[in-house]
N, CA, C and O of each residue as an XYZ file, in Angstrom:
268
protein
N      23.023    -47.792    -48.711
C      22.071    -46.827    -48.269
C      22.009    -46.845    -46.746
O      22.077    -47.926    -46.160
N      21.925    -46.089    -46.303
C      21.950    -45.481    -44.693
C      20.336    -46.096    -44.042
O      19.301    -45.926    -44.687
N      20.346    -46.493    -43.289
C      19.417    -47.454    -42.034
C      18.944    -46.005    -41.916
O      19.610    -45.008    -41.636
N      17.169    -46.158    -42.293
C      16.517    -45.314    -41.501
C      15.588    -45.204    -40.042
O      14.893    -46.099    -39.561
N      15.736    -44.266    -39.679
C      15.439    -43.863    -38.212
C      13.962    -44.223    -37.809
O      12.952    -43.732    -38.313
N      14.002    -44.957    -37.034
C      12.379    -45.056    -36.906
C      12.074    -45.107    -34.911
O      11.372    -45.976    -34.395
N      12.598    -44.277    -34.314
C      12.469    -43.828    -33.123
C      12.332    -42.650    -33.190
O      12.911    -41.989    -34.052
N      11.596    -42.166    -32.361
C      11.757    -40.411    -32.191
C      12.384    -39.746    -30.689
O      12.388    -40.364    -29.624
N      12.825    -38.559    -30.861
C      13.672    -38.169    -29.529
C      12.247    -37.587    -28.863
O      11.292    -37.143    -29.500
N      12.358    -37.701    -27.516
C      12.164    -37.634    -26.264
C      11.967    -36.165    -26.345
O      12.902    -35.422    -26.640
N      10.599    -35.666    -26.054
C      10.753    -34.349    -26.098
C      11.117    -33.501    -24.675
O      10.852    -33.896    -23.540
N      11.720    -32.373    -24.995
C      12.670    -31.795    -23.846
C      11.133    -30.660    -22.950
O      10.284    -29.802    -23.189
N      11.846    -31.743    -21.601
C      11.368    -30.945    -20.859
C      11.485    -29.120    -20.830
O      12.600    -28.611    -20.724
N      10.363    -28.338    -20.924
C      10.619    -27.197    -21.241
C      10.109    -26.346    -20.007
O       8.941    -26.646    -19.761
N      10.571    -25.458    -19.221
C      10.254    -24.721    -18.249
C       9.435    -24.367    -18.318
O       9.277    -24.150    -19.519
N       7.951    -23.855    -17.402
C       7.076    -22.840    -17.612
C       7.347    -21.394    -17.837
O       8.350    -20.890    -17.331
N       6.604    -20.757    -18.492
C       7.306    -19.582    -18.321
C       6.673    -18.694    -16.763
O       5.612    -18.710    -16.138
N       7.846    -18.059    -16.641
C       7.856    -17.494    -15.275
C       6.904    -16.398    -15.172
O       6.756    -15.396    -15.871
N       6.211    -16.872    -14.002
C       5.126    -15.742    -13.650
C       5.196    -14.528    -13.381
O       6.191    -14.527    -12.655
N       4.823    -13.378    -13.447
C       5.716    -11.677    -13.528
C       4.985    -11.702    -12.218
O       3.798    -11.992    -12.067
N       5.930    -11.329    -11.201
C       5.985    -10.673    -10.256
C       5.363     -9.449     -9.880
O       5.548     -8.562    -10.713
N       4.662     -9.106     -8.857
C       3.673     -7.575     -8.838
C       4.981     -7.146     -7.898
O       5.503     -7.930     -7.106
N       5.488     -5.591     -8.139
C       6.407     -5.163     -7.160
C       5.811     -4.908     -5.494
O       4.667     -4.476     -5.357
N       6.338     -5.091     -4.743
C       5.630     -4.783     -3.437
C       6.156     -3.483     -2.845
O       7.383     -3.378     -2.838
N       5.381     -2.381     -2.301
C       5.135     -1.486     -2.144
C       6.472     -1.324     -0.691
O       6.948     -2.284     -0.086
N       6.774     -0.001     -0.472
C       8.021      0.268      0.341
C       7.747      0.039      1.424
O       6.579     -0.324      1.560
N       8.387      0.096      2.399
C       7.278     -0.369      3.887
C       7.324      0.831      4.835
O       6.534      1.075      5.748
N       8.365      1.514      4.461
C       8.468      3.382      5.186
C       7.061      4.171      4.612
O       6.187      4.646      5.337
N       7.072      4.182      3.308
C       6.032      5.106      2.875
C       4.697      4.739      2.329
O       3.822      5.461      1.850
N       4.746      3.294      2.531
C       3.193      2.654      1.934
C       3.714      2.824      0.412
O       2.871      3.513     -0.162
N       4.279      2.636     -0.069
C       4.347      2.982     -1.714
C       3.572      4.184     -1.995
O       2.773      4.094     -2.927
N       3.658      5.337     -1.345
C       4.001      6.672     -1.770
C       4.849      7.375     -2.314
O       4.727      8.250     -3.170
N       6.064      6.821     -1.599
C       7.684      7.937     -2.327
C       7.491      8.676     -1.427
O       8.585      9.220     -1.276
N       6.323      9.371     -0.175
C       6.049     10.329      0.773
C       6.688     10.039      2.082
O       6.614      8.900      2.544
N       7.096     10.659      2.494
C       7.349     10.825      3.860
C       6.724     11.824      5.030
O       6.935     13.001      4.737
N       5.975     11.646      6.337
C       6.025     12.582      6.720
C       6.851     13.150      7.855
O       7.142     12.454      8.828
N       7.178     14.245      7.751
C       8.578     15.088      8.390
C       8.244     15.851      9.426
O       7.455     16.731      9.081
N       8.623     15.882     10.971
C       8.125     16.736     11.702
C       8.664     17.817     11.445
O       9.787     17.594     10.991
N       8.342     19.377     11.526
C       8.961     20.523     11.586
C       8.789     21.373     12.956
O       7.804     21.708     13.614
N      10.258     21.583     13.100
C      10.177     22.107     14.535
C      10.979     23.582     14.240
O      11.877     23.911     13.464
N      10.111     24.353     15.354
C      11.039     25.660     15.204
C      10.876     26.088     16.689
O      10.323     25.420     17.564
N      11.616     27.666     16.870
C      12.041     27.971     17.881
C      13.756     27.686     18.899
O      14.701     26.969     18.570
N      13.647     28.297     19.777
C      15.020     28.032     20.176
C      15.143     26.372     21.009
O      16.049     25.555     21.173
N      13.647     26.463     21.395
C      13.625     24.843     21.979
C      13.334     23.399     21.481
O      13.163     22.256     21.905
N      13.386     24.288     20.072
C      12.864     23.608     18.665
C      11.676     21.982     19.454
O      11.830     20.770     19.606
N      10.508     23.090     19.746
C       9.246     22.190     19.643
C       8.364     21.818     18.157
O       8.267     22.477     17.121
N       7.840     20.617     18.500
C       6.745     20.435     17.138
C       6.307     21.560     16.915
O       6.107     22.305     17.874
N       6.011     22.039     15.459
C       4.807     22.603     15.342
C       3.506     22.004     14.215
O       2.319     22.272     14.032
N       4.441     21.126     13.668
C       3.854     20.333     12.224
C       4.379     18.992     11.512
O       5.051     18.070     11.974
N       3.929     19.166     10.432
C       4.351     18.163      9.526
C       4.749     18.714      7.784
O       4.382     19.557      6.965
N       5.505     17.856      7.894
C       5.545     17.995      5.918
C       6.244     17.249      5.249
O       7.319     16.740      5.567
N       5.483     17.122      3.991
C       5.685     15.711      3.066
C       7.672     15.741      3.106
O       8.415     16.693      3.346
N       7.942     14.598      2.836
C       9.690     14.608      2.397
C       9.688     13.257      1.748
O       8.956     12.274      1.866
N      11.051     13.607      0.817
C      10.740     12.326      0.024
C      12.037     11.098      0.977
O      13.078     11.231      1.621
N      11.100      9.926      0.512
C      11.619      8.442      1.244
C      12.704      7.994      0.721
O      12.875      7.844     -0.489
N      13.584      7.729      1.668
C      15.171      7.616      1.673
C      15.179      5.923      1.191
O      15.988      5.441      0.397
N      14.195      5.259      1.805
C      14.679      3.888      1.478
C      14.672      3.727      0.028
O      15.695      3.464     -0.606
N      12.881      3.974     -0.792
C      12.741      3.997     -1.692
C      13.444      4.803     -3.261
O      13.727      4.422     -4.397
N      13.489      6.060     -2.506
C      14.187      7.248     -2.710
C      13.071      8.051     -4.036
O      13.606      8.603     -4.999
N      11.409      8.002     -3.886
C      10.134      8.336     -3.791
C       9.692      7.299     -5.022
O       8.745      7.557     -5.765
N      10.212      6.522     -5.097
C       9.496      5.287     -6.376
C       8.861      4.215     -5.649
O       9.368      3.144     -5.981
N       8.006      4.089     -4.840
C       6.892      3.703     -3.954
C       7.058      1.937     -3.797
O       6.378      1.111     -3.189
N       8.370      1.809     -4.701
C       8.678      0.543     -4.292
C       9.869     -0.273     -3.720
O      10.984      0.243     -3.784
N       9.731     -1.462     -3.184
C      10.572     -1.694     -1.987
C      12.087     -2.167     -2.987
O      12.058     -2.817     -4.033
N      13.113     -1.714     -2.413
C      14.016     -1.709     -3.400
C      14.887     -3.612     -3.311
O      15.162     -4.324     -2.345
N      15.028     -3.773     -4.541
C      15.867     -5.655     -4.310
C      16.853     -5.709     -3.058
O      17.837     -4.969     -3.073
N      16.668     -6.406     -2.168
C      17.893     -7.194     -1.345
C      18.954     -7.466     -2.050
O      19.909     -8.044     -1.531
């Protein structure tokens, strides 16, 4: 008959589980997806305004994209 076991194994270190991350917001548009755009007209093309355009970094999903 087979020698029984009378130690027990070592229980395995087990990782925490990983904390979820909050995404951080774009740093061009504040986490808008907005941009604002000067608009110029004329032949000497001066200011005359503004208007929304969407954010190139983000590309308008208000968050900062992975390195």
């Amino acid at each position: 008959m087979a020698t029984q076991r009378t130690t027990t194994k070592p229980p395995k270190n087990l990782a925490p589980a990983p904390v979820p991350v909050e995404p951080v917001p774009c740093q061009p548009c504040g986490g808008t997806g907005n941009v604002a755009i000067t608009v110029r007209v004329g032949r000497k093309r001066r200011p005359v305004g503004q208007q929304d355009g969407l954010c190139l970094n983000c590309l308008g999903e208000g968050i900062a994209p992975a390195a």
